[in-house]
Phi, psi and omega in degrees: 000153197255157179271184161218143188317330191277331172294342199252338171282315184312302221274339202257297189301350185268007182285143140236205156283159192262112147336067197251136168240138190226103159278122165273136201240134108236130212054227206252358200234152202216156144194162184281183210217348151287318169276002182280330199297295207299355174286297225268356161283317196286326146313308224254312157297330195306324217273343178082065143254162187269159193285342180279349168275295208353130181258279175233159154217146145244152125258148169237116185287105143288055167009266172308319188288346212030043187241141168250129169240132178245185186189090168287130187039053183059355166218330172279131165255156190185171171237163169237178158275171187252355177263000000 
């Protein structure tokens, strides 16, 4: 049997978000990874840019350094803890 666009719309709006929470564990030390974002945006303010540029970021979790390093907008770059 065939979708039909409107079965395939139906199927879509009954999706929701999924609740994810994602902790990174080393060693003895856990943290959440929602909170490393929100460290390394309030760094990013702290640096005096505003929370509305932000464009793209990556972070990189580096464990072992117990460091998170990022990279905003293609430049600023910086580190937080990650503990």
């Amino acid at each position: 049997m065939e979708n039909t666009k409107a079965d395939v719309q139906t199927n879509t709006e009954v999706r929701k978000e999924i609740d994810t929470e994602v902790i990174l564990q080393y060693r003895e030390y856990e943290v959440n990874m929602d909170d490393v974002t929100e460290r390394v945006k309030s760094h990013y303010i702290a640096k005096g840019f505003k929370a509305d540029s932000i464009e793209n970021m990556q972070i990189y979790v580096k464990p072992e350094d117990f460091t998170a390093y990022y990279v905003i907008n293609d430049g600023v770059v910086g580190k937080v803890n990650l503990f």
